[in-house]
C-alpha positions as CSV (number, residue, x, y, z in Angstrom):
1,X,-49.8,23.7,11.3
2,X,-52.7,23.5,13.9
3,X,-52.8,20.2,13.3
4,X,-49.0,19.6,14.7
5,X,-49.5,21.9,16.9
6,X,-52.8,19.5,18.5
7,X,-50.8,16.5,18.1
8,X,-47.9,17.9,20.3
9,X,-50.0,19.1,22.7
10,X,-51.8,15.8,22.9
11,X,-48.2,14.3,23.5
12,X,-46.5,16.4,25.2
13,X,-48.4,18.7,27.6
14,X,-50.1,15.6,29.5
15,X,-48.7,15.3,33.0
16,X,-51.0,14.1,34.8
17,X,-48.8,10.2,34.5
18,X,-46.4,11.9,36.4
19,X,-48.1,13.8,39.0
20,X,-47.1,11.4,41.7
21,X,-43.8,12.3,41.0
22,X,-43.5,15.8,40.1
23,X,-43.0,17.3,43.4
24,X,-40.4,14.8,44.9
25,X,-37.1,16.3,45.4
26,X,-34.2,14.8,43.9
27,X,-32.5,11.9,44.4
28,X,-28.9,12.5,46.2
29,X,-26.5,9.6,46.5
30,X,-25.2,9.3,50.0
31,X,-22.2,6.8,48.5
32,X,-20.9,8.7,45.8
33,X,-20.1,12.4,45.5
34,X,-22.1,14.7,42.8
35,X,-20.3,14.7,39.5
36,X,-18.7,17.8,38.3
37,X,-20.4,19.7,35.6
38,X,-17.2,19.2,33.2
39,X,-17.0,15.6,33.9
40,X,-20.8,15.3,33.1
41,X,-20.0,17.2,29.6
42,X,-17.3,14.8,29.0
43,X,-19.3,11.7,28.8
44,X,-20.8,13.7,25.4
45,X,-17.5,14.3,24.0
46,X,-18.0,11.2,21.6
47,X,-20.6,12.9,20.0
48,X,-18.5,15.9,18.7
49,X,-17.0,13.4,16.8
50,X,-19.7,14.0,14.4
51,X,-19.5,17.7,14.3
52,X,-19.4,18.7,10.8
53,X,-19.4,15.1,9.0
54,X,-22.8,16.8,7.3
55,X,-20.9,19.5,6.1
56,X,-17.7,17.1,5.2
57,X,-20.4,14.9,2.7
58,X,-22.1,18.0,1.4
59,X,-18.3,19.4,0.1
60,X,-17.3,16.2,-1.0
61,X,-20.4,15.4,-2.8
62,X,-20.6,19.1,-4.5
63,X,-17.0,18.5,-6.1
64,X,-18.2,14.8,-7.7
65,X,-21.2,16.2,-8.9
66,X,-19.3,16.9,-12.1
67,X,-17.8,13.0,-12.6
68,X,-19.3,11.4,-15.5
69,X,-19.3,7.9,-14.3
70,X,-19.0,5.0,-17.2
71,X,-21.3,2.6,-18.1
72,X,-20.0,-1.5,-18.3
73,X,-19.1,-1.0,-21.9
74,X,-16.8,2.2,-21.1
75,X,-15.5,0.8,-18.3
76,X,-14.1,-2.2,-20.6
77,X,-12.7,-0.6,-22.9
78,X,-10.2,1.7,-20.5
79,X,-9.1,-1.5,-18.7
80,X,-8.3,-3.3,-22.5
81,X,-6.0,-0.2,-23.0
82,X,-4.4,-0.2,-19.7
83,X,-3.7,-4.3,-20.0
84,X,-2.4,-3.8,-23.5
85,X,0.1,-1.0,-22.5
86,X,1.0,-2.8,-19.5
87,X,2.8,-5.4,-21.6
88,X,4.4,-1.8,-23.3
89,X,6.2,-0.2,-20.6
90,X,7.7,2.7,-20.4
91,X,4.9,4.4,-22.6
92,X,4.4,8.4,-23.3
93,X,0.5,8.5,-22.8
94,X,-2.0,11.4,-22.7
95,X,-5.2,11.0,-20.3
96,X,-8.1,12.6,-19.1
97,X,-9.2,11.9,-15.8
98,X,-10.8,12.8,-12.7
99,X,-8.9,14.7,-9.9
100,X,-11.5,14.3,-7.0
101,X,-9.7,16.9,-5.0
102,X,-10.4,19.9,-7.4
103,X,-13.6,18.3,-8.6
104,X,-12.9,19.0,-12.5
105,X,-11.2,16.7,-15.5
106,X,-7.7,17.1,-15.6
107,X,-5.8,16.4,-18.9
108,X,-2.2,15.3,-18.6
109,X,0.7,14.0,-20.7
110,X,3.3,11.7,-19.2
111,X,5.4,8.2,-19.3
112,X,3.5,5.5,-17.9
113,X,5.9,3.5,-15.6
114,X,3.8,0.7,-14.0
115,X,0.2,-0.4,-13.8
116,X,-0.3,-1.3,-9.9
117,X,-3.0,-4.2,-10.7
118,X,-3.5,-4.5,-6.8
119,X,-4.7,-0.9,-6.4
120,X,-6.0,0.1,-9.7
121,X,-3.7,3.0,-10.2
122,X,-1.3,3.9,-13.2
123,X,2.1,5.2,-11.8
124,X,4.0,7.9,-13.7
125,X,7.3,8.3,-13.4
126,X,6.6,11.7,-12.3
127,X,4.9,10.6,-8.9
128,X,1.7,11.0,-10.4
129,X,-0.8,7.9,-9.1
130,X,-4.2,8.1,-11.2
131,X,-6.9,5.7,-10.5
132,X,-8.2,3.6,-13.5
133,X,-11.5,4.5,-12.5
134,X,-11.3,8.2,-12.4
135,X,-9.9,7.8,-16.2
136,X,-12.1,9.0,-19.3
137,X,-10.3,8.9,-22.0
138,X,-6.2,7.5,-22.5
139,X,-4.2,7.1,-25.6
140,X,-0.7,6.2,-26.3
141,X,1.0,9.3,-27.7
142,X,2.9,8.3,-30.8
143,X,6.7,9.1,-30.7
């Protein structure tokens, strides 16, 4: 700690640059008026922007903390299922997958209406829009 404490006041405490300058009043524009204190605050406004992005990353992080993300060989065999039901549709099928806005594995039962290829999602005819990535396990369910 003394050793920061050295180093700052090596930095920081050193006026003597300035010396010349210390004691000069103030520089006051005879063209333009002083600014008002709230339009002076409102050049920082941008910067709020960022006002609890931290926070926003730490709670998005915290619920995929729990996603078990799969390895190449994984990977291929959920996309060889969905491409051979695709050619199958409508199709009762049961999945597990990841819902990234609870943060857990949901299971669900449902009739597969379309694979959207462009987005990566299986459509139910429920409404339900899974991603193909957030899927660990699907099987047709036998009828």
């Amino acid at each position: 700690m003394k050793d920061k404490e050295r180093i700052e006041q090596a930095l920081f405490s050193d006026t003597s640059r300035y010396d010349d300058i210390m004691a000069a009043p103030r520089h006051v524009s005879r063209a333009h008026l002083p600014m008002p204190r709230e339009d002076r605050a409102a050049q920082f406004a941008p910067f709020a922007a960022l006002t609890g992005y931290h926070k926003l990353l730490a709670e998005t992080a915290s619920r995929y903390q729990r996603k078990h993300y799969l390895n190449q060989a994984e990977k291929r065999v959920i996309e060889k299922q969905v491409a051979e039901m695709q050619d199958h549709l409508p199709l009762e099928v049961k999945l597990e997958y990841f819902d990234g806005q609870s943060g857990y594995y949901q299971e669900y039962s449902g009739e597969l209406r379309h694979v959207d290829r462009d987005r990566h999602k299986l459509v139910f005819t429920d409404g339900l829009a899974v991603a193909v990535a957030n899927l660990r396990k699907i099987r047709v369910q036998e009828s």
